[in-house]
Backbone bond lengths (Angstrom), bond angles and torsions (degrees), N, CA, C in turn:
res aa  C-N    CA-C-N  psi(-1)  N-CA   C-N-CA  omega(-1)  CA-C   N-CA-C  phi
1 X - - - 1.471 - - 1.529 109.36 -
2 X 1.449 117.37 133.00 1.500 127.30 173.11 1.272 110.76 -85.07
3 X 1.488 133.90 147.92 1.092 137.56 152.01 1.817 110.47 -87.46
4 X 1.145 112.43 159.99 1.683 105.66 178.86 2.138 98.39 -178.31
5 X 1.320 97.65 151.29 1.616 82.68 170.53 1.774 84.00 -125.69
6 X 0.907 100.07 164.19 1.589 127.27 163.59 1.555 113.50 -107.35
7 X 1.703 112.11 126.73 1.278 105.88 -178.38 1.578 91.04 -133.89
8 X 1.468 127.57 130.80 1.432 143.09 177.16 1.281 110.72 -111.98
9 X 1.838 112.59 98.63 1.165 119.96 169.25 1.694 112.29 -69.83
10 X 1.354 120.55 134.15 1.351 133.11 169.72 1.701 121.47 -135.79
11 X 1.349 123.52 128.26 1.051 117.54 -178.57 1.696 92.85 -149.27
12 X 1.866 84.63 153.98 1.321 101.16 178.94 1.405 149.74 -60.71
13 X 1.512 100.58 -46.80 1.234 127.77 163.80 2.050 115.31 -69.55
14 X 1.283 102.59 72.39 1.746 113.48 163.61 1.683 100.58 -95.89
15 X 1.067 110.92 137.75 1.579 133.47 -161.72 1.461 79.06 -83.08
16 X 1.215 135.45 -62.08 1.429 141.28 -150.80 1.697 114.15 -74.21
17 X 1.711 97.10 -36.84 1.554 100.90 -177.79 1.529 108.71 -159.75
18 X 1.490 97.01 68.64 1.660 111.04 167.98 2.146 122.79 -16.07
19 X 1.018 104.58 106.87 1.263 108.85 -175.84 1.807 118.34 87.13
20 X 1.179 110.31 2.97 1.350 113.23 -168.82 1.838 109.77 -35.71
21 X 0.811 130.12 -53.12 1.465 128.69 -178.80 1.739 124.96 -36.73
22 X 1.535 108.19 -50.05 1.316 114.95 139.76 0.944 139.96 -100.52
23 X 1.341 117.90 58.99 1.826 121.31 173.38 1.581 88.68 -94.52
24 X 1.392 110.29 147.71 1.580 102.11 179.59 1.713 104.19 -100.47
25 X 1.410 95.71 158.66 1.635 112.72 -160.32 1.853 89.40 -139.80
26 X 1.259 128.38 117.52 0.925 152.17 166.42 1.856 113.89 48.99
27 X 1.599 85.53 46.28 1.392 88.31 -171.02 1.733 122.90 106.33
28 X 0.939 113.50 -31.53 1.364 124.25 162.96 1.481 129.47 -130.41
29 X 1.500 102.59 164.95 1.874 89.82 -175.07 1.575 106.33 -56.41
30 X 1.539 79.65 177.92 2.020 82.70 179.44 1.760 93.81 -90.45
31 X 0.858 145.79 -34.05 1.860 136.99 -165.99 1.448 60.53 -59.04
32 X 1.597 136.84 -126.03 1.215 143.30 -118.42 1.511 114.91 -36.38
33 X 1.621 127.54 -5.05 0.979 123.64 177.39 1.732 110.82 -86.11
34 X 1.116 104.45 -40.33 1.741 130.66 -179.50 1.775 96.16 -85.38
35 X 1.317 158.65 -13.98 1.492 143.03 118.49 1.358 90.86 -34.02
36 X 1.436 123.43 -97.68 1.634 126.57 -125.07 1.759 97.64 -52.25
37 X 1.233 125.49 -20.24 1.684 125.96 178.92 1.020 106.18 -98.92
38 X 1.434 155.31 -15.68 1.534 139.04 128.37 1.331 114.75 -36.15
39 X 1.385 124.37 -44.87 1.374 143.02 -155.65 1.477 93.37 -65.95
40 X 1.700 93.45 -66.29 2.149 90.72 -178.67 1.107 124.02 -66.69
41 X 1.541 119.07 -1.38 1.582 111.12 179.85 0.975 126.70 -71.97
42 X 1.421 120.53 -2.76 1.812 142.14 -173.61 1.648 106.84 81.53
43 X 0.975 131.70 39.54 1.735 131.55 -150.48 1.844 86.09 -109.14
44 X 1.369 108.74 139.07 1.387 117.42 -151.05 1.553 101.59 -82.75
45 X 1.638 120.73 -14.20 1.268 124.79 -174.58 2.149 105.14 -162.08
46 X 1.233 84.49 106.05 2.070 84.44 158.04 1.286 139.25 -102.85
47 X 1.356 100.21 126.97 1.783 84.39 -155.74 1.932 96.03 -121.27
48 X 1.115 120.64 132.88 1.413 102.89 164.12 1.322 115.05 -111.05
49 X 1.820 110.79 147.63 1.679 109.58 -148.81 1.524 78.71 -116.05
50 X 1.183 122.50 145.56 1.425 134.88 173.83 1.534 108.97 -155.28
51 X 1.445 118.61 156.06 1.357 127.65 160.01 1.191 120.55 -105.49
52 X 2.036 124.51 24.00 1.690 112.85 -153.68 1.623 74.85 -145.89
53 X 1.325 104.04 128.65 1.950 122.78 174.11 1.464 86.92 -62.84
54 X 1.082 132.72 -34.21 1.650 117.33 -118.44 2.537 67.40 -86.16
55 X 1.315 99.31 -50.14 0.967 96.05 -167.96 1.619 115.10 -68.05
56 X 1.721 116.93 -36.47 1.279 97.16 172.66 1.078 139.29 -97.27
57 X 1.858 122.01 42.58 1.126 160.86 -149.27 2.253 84.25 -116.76
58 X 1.124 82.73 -75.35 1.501 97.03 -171.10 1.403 115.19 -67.88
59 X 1.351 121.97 -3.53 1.378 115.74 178.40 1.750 87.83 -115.24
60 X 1.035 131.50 -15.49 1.401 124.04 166.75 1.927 114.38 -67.46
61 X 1.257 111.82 -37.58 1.670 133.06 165.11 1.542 101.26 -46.67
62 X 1.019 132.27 -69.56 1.472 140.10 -169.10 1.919 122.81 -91.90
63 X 1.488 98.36 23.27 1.291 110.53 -172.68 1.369 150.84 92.89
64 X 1.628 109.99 -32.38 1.467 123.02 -178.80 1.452 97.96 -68.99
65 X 1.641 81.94 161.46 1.571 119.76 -179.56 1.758 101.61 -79.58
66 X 0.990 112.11 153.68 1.731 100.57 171.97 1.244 93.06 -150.99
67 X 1.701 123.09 174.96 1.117 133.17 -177.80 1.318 90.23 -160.60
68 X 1.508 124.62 133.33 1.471 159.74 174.00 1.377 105.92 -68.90
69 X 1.234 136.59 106.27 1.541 126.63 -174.31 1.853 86.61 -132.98
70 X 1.428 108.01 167.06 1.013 118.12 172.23 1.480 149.90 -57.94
71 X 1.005 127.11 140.28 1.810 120.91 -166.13 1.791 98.45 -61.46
72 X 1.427 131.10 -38.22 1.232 121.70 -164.78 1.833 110.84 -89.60
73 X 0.871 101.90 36.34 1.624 104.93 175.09 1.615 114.85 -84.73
74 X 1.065 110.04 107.76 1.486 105.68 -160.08 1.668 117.18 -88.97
75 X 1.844 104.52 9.67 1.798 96.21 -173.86 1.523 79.16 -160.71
76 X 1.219 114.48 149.88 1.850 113.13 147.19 1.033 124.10 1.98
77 X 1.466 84.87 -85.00 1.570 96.35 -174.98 1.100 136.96 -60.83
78 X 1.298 131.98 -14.03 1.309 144.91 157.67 1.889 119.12 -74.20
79 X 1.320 97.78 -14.14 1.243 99.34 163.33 1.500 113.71 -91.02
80 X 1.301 125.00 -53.17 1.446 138.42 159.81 1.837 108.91 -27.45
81 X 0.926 114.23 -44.62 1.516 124.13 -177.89 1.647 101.28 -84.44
82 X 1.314 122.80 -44.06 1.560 112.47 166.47 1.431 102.43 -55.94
83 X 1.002 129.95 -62.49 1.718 126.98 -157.59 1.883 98.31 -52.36
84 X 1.595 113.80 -51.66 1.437 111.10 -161.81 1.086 99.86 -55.63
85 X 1.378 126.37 -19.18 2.042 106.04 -167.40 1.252 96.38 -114.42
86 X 1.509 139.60 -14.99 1.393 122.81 161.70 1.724 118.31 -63.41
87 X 1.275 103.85 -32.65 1.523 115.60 -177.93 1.801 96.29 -79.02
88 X 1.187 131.24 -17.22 1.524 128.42 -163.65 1.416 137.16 42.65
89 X 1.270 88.74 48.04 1.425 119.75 -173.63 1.636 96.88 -63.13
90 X 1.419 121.31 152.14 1.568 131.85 170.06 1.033 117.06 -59.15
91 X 1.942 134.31 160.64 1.789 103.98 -168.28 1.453 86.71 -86.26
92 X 1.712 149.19 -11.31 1.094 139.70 -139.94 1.924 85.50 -108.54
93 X 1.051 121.41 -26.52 1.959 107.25 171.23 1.130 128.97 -28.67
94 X 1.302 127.17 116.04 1.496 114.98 173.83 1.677 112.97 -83.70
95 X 1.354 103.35 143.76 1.317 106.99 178.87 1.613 105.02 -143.12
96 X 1.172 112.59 151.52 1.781 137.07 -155.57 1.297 92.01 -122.93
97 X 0.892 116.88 128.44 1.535 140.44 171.30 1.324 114.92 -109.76
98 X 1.616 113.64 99.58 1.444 121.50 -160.54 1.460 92.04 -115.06
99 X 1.214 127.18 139.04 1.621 121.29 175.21 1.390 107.05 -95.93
100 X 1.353 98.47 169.96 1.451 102.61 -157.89 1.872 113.89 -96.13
101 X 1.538 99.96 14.82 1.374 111.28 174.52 1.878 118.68 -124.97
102 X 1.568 102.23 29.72 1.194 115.59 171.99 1.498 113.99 -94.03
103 X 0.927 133.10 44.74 1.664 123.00 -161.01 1.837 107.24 -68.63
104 X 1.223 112.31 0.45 1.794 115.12 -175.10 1.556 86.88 -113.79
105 X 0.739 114.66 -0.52 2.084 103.79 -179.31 1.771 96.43 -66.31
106 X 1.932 95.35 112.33 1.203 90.99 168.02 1.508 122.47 -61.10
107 X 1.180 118.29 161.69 1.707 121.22 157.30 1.081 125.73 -67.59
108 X 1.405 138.76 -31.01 1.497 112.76 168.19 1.698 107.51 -95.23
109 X 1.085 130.20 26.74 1.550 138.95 137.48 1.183 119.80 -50.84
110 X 1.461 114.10 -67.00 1.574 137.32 164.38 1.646 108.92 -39.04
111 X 1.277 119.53 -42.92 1.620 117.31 -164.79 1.314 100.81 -91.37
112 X 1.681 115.27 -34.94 1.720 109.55 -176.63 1.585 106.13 -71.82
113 X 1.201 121.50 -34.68 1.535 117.57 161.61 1.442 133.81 -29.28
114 X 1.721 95.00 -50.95 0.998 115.05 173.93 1.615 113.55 -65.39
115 X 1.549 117.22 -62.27 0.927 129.28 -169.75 2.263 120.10 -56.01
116 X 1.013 78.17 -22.37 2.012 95.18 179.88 1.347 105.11 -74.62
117 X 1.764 112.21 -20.92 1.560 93.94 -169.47 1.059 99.44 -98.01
118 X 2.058 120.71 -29.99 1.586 107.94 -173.62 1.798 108.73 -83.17
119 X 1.284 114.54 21.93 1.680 110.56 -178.80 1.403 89.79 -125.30
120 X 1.739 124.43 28.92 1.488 102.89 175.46 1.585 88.92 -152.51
121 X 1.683 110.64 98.14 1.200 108.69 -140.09 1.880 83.84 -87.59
122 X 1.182 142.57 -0.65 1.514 148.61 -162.10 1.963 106.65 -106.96
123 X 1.694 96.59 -12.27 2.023 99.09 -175.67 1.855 75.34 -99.12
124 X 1.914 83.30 146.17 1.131 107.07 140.26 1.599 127.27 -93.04
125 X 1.088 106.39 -22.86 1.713 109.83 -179.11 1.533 113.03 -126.14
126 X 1.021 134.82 128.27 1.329 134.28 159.54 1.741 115.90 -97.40
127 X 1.651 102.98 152.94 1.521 79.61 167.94 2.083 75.50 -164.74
128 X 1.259 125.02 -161.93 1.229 146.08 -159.76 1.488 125.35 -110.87
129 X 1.168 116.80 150.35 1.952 109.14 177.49 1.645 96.00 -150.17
130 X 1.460 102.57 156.81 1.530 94.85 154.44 1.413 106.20 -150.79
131 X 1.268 130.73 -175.96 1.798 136.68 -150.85 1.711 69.53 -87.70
132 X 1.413 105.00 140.45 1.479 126.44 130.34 1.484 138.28 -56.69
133 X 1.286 134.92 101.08 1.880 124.03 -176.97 1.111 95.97 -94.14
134 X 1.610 145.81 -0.46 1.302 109.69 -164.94 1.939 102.13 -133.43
135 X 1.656 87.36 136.12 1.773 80.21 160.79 1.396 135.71 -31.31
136 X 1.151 105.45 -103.08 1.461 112.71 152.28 1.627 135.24 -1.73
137 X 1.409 110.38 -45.70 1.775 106.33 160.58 1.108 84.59 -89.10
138 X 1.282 156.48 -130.57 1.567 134.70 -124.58 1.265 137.06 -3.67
139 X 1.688 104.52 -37.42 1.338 121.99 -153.35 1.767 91.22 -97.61
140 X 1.471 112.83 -29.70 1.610 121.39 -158.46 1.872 98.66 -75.97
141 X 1.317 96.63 138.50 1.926 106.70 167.86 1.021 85.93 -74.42
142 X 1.499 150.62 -65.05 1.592 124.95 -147.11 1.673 106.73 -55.25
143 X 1.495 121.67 -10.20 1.913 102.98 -138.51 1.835 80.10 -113.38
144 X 1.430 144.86 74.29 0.975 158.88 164.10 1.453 116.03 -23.94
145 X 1.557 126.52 90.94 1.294 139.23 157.89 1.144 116.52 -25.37
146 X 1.508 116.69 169.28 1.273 127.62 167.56 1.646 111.56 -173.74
147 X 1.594 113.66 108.26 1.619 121.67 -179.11 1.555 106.90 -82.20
148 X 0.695 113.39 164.02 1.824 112.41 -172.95 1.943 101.87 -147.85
149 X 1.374 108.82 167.51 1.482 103.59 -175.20 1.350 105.79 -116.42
150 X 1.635 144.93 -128.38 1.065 121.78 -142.51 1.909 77.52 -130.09
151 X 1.130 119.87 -1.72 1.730 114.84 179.56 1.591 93.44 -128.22
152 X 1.070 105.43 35.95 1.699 94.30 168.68 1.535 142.97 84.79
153 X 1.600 84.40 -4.19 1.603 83.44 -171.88 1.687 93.61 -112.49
154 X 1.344 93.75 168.91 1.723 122.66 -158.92 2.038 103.02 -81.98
155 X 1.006 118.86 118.91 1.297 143.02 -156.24 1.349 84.45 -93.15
156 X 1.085 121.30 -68.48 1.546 123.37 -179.20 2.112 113.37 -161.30
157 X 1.453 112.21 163.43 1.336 113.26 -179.01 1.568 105.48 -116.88
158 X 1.078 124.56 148.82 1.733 132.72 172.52 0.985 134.27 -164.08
159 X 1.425 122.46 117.81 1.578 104.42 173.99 1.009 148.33 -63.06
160 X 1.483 110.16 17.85 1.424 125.11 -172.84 1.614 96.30 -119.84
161 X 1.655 105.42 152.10 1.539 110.49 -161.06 1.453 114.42 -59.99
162 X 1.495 134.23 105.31 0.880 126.12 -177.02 2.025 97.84 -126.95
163 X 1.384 96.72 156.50 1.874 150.85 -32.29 1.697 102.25 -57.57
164 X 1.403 100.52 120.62 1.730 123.38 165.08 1.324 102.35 -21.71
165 X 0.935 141.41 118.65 1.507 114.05 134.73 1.516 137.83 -82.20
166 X 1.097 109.10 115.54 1.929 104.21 -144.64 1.304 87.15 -102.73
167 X 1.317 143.18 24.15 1.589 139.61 173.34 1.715 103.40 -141.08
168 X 1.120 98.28 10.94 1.971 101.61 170.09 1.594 110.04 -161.38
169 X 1.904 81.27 70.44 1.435 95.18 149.34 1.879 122.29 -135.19
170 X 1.351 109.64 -166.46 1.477 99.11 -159.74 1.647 90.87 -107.71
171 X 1.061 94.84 -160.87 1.902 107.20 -176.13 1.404 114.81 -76.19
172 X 1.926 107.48 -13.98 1.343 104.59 178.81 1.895 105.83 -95.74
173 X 0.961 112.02 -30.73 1.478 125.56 165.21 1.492 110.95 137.85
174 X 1.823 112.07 23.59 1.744 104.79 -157.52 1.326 85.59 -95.55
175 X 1.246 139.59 168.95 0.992 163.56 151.76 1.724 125.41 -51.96
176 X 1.117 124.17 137.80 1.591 122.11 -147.57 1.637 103.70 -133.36
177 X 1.601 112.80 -20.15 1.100 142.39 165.34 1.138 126.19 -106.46
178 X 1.580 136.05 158.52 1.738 131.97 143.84 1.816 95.02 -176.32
179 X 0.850 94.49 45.56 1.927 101.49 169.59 1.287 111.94 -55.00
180 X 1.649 122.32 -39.56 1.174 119.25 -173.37 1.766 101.46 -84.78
181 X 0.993 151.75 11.62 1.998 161.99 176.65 1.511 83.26 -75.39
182 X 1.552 84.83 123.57 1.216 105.53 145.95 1.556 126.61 -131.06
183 X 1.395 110.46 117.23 1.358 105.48 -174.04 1.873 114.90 -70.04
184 X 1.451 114.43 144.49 1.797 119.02 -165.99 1.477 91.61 -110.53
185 X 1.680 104.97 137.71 0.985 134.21 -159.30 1.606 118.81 -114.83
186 X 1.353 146.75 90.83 1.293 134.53 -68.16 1.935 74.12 -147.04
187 X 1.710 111.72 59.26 1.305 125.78 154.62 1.710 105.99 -136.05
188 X 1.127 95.60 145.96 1.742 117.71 179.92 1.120 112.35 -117.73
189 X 1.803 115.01 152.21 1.482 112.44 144.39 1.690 110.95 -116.56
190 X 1.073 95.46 149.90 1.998 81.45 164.48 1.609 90.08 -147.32
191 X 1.384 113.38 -177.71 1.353 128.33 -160.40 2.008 89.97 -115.25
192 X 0.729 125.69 151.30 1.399 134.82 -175.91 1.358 123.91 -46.18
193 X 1.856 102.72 -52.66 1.519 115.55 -179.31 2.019 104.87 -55.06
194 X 1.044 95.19 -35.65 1.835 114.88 -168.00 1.871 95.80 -57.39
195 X 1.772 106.13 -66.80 1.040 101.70 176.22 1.500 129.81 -40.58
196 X 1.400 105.18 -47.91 1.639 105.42 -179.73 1.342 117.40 -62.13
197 X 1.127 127.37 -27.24 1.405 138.42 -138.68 2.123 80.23 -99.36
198 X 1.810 101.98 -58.84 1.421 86.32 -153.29 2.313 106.30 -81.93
199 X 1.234 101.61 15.83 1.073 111.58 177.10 1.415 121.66 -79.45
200 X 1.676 105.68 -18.22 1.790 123.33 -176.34 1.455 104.05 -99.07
201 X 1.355 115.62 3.47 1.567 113.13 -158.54 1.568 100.05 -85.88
202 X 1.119 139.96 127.33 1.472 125.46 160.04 1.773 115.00 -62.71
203 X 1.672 107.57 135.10 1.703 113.96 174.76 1.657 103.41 -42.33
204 X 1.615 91.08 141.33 1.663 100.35 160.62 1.188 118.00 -113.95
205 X 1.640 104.10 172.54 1.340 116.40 -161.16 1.476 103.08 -55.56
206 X 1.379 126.22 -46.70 1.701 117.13 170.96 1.287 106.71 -63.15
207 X 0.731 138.44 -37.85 2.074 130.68 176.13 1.557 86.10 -55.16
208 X 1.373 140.15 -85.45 0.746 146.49 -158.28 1.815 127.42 -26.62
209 X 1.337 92.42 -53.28 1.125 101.59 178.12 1.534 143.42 -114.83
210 X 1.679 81.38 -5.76 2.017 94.92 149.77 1.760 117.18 -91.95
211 X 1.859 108.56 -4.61 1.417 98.39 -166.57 1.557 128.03 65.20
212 X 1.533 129.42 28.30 1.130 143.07 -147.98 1.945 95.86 -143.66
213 X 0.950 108.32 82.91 1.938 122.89 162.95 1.383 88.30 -37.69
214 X 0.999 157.90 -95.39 1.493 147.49 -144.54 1.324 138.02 -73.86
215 X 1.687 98.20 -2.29 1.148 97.79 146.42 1.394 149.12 -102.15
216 X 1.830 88.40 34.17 1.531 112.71 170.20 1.938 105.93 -84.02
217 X 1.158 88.08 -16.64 1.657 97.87 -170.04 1.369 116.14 -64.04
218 X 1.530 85.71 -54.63 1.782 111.20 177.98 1.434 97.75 -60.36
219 X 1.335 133.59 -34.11 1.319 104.76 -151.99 1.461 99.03 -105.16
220 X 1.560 121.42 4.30 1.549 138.04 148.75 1.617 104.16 -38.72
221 X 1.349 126.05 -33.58 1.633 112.94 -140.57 1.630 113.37 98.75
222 X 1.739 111.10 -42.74 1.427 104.82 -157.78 1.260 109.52 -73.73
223 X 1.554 118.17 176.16 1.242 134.48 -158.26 1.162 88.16 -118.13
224 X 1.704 99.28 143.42 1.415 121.24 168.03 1.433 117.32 -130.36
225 X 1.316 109.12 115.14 1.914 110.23 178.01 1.134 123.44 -100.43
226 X 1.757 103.92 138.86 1.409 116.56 -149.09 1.083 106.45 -113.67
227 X 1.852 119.84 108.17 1.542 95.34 170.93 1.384 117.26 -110.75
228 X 1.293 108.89 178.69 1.483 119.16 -149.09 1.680 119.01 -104.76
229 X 1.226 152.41 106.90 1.165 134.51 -118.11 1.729 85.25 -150.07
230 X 1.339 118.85 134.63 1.113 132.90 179.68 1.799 107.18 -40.13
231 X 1.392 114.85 -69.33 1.331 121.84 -168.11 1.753 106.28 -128.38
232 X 1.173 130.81 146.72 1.199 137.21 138.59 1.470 120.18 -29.99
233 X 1.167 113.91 119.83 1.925 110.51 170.61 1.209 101.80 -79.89
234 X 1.261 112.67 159.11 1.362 116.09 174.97 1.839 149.34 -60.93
235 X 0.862 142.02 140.41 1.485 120.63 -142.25 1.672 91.19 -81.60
236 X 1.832 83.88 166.21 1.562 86.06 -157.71 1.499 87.08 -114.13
237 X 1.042 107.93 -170.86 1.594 133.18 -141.34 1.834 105.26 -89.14
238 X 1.159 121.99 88.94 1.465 139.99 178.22 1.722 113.88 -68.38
239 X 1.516 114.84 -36.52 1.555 111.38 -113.72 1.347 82.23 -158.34
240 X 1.405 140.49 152.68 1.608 141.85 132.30 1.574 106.16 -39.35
241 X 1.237 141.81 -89.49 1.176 162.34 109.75 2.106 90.71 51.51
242 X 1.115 114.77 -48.29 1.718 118.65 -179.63 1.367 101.43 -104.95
243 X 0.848 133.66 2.51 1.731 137.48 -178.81 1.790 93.42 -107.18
244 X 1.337 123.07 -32.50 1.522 132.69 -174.32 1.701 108.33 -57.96
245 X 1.649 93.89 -64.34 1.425 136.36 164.36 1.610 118.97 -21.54
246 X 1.251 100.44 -75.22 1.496 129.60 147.05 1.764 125.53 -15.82
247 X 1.539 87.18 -71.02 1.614 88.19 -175.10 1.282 113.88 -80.88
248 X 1.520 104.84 -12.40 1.577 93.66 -175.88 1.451 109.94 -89.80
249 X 1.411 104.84 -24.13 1.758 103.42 164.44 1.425 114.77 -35.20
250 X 1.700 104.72 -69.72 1.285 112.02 -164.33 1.541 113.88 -64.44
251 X 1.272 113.95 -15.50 1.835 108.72 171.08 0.927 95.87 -81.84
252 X 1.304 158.01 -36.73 1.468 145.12 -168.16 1.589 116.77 -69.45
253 X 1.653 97.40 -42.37 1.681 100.37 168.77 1.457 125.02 -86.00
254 X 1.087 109.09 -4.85 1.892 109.92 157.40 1.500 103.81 -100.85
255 X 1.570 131.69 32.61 1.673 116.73 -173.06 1.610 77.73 -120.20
């Protein structure tokens, strides 16, 4: 048996979709959809860290734990890392950083996350990948790569198609192959001390200019272990417009 907590940063202010946390999704907000799948992952404590009443008003209504972190937290993870030391969590705790717009994130996704970092006693961070089938995400900047080495851990992340295949392409130069793509799956674990540590770090020039938080990690030295997950879950909720998407899925598969 693993121990692990789950901590779900949520805040109000999304440029893209004002209030997203409580927009309701099949009857209830969406955070309460993304709790109840932390909840089943077996994770020993869920906490959601927010800086907005309005939201931890309503996640106090439906049960969760919350923790009050600050308005100037400028990423997740820096909120996730406020919550671990207000809560006084151990620096050796693992904690999963589930966002608060995953509401299809299976549960044992969440636990193997967990589980890759405490069976890889040399990563500071774990997080997820799965095989790519399609042209098109390979080829897409939004759909974020991930190369890995011969024990699993992540060589590097990019939004650009990586590994090339420079011997399977066509006459126009696209690619005809990419069996070895693995698309990265945008949950973590890290252990507490990790969080604090990579929360003081100033962005680097590769963070910088792929837009990719973890590849501040890589460019730490530290190790990141990658595990490997049958399929991609489904993308989570950006936009009104993907929250629309969403609900009408799920009426169609209970009709």
């Amino acid at each position: 048996m693993i121990e692990f907590k789950v901590v779900i940063p949520a805040r109000y202010g999304s440029s893209r979709f004002p209030g997203k946390p409580l927009a309701q999704l099949a009857g209830e907000p969406l955070i309460r959809h993304v709790w109840s799948k932390a909840l089943a992952s077996g994770a020993n404590e869920v906490v959601i860290a927010t800086d907005d009443e309005r939201i931890a008003a309503v996640c106090r209504e439906f049960g969760a734990r919350v923790c009050m972190t600050e308005t100037d937290c400028t990423s997740g993870t820096d909120r996730i890392a406020q919550a671990a030391e207000r809560l006084g969590w151990a620096p050796g705790t693992c904690v999963v950083n589930l966002q608060g717009d995953e509401p299809l994130m299976p549960p044992p996704y969440i636990k193997r996350t967990a589980r890759a970092l405490l069976e890889d006693s040399e990563a500071r961070v774990a997080t997820l990948a799965a095989p790519l089938t399609r042209l098109e995400e390979f080829l897409s900047p939004h759909v974020v790569k991930v190369v890995t080495d011969h024990a699993g851990r992540a060589l590097y992340f990019s939004r650009a198609p990586i590994p090339w295949p420079r011997d399977a392409v066509d006459d126009r130069g696209a690619p005809t192959a990419f069996e070895l793509a693995l698309r990265h799956v945008g949950i973590y674990a890290y252990r507490v001390e990790t969080l604090q540590a990579l929360t003081v770090l100033p962005p680097t020039p590769l963070e910088r200019i792929e837009q990719l938080e973890q590849l501040r990690v890589l460019s730490e030295g530290w190790k990141i272990a990658v595990e490997v997950v049958r399929q991609a879950p489904p993308h989570g909720v950006d936009t009104p417009d993907d929250l629309a998407k969403l609900a009408n899925a799920l009426q169609d598969a209970q009709a």
